[in-house]
N, C-alpha and C positions, 0 to 999 in steps of 0.2 A: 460324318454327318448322320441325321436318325434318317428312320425311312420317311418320312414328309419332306424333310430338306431333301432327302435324292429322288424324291417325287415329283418336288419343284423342279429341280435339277431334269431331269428328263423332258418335265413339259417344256419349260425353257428351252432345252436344246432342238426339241422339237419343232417348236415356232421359227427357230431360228432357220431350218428346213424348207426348200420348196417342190411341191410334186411338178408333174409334166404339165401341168397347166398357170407354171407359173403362180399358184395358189400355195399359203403356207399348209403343210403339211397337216393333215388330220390324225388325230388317234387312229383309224382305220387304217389310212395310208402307211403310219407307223407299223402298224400290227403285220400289214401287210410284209412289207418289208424285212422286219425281223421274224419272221414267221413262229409269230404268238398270239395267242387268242386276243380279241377286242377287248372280253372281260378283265383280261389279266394285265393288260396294259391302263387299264383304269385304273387298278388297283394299284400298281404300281407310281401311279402318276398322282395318286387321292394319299400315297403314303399306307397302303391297307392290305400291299403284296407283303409274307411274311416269309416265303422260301424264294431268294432271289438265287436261281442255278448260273454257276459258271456259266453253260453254255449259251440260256435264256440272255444273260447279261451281254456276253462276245456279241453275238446278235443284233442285241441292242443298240453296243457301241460303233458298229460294221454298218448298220442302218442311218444312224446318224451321221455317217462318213467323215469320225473321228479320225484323227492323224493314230498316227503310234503314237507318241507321248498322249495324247489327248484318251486315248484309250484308256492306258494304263492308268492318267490320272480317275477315268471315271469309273475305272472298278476298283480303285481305292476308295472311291466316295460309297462304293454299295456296300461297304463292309459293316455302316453304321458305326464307326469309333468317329467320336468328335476330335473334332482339332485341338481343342482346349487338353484334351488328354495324349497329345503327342508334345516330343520337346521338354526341354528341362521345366518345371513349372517353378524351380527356387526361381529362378531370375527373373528380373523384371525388364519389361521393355527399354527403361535404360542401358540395362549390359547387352543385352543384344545391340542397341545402339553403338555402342560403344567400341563393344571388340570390331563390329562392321567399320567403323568411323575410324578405328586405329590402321585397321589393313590397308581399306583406301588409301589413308594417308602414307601407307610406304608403299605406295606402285608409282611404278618410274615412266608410266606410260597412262595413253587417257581410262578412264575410268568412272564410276560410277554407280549407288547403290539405288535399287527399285523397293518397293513392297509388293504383295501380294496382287496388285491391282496395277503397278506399272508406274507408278506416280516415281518420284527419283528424290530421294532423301537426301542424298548427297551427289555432290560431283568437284572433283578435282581440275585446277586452274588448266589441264593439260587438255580435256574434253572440250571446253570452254572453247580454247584456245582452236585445236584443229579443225573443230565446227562452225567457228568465225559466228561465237552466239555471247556476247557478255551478258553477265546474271540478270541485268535491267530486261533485256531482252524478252524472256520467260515470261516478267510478268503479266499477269492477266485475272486481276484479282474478282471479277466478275464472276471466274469460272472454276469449278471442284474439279481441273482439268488442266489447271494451268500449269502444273510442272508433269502432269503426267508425259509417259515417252512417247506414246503414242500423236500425242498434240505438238510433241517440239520437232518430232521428225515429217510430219504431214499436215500441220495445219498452212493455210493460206500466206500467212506472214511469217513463212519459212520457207519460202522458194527459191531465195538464194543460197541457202544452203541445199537443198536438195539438186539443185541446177549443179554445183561442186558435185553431185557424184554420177553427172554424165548419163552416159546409155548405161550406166548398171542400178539407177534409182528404180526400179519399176521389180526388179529381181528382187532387189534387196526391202522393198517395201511389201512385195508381195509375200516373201519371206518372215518377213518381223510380222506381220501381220496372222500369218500360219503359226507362229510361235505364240504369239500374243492369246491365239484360239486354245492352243494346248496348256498354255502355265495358267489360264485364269478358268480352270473347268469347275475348278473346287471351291470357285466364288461365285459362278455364275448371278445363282439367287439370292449373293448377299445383298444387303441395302443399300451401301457404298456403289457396289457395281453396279445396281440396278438405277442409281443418281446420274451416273459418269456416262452409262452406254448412250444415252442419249445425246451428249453432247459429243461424245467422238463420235458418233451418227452425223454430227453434221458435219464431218468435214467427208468431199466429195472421195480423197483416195483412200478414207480407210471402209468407208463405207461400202466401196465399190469391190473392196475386197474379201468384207467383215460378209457382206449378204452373198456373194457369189461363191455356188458348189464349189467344193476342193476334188479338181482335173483326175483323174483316172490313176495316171500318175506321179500325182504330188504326195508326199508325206514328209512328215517331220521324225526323224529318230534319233538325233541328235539336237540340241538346245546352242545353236552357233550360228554367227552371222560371216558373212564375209564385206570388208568395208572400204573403197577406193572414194577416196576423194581427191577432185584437183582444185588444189589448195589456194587461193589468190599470190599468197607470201610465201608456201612452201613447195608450191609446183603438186606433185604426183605423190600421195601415202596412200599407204596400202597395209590392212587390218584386218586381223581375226579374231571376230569379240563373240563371248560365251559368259553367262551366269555362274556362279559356285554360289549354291543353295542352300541358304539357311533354312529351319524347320522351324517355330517358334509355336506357341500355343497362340497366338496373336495371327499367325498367318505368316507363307513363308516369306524371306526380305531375300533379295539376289546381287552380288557383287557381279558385278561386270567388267571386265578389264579387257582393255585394247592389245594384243599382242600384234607387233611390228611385222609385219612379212617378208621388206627387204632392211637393205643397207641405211637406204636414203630414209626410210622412216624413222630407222634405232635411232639416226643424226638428229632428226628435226625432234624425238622427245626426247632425248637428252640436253638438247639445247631451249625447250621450252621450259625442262625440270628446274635445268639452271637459273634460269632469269623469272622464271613465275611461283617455284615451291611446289610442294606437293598438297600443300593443308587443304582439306576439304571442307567447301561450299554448302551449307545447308540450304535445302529448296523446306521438300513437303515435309509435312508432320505426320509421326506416326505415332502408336496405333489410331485408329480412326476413331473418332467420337459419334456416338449413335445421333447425336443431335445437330449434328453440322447440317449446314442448310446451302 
């Protein structure tokens, strides 16, 4: 991104910050914080700072009480290379489509592809199946929200499925939600995302997790979930799901796949593989259209 996009990006992240009174964070309060001048943090914020220093930046990111990944994404973003200039540019959003759509389709366990923004392009009969969510389920055509992950994992009219992951839903959502803060730093100030935050704003758990400080001790340094569900039909599976990242000029798109932790889980997706297939499901559309409403 230029230096106005990571000017945005800053202010952005900023607001998103609250001082000791409960009040959204000030440029001052910022400046304070990362200990740099008032002046230069305007500059930086107006797009008009032209020597961004390593150490200025670290500061920055540390001020903002970025995760590890969330860091490193945001001093990728101060480098000024556009996104349109990383990633194959022969290809077009269809192959990227595609070779994603081909892999999915030979995992033998659940799964599922995101974009840049979390919304789920694809998913496979077997995710479906363990999350007790048929595709009718999802929809919700009202909202630029409706297949995003975010909303299928914590909105209101998914509480039986989150109720299936017991005393470890609150970990696991506080989690995805850490994760969700660090993969989407290099969108914050797109237009898409700036449509969407608002309505996953209203749902009460991610909210509750999206505006509260990250604990002294919490960080993200790895990009992995860990996932116990009990099952209605399959009793106890137990899961360790992680993204493999694509780069695209479009923005990045993430395969997700479910790897089994015991015995009894290999069983139950081997025997959903059987009787359900593995062909994947199309949800959202991508790339994004600037004119979606």
């Amino acid at each position: 991104m230029n230096k106005k996009e990571f000017g945005n990006l800053v202010a952005g992240l900023r607001k998103e910050q609250r001082n000791d009174f409960d009040e959204v964070l000030t440029q001052y309060d910022l400046s304070e914080r990362a200990k740099i001048s008032l002046v230069t943090l305007q500059k930086i914020e107006q797009g008009r700072q032209v020597n961004l220093k390593p150490e200025m930046l670290l500061n920055l990111a540390r001020a903002l009480n970025l995760s590890g990944r969330g860091c490193e994404a945001f001093l990728l973003c101060a480098t000024g290379i556009a996104e349109s200039e990383i990633g194959d540019s022969n290809a077009t959003p269809a192959d990227f489509l595609s070779e994603l759509h081909d892999g999915l389709a030979q995992l033998q366990t659940p799964g599922f592809v995101t974009d840049c923004f979390g919304d789920v392009l694809f998913a496979n009969p077997a995710l479906l199946t363990v999350y007790n969510a048929a595709p009718e389920k999802l929809l919700a055509p009202h909202l630029l929200t409706q297949f995003n992950i975010i909303r299928i994992l914590m909105a209101p009219e998914f509480e039986e499925q989150r109720r299936m992951m017991g005393e470890t839903a609150h970990t696991f959502i506080r989690r995805t939600v850490l994760l969700y803060k660090a993969m989407t730093i290099k969108y914050r100030a797109n237009w898409y995302f700036q449509l969407i935050l608002p309505e996953l704003n209203r749902l009460p758990l991610f909210r509750e997790h999206w505006q509260s400080p990250v604990f002294h001790d919490e960080n993200v340094f790895i990009n992995y979930n860990t996932i116990r569900l009990n099952h209605p039909g399959f009793g106890e599976l137990n899961f360790l799901s992680g993204p493999m990242q694509g780069i695209t000029p479009h923005g990045d798109l993430n395969l997700y796949s479910f790897q089994p932790l015991d015995a009894h889980t290999v069983s139950v997706c081997a025997g959903i593989v059987e009787k359900m297939g593995t062909a994947p499901i199309s949800l959202a559309t991508w790339p994004k259209k600037q004119n979606k409403k």
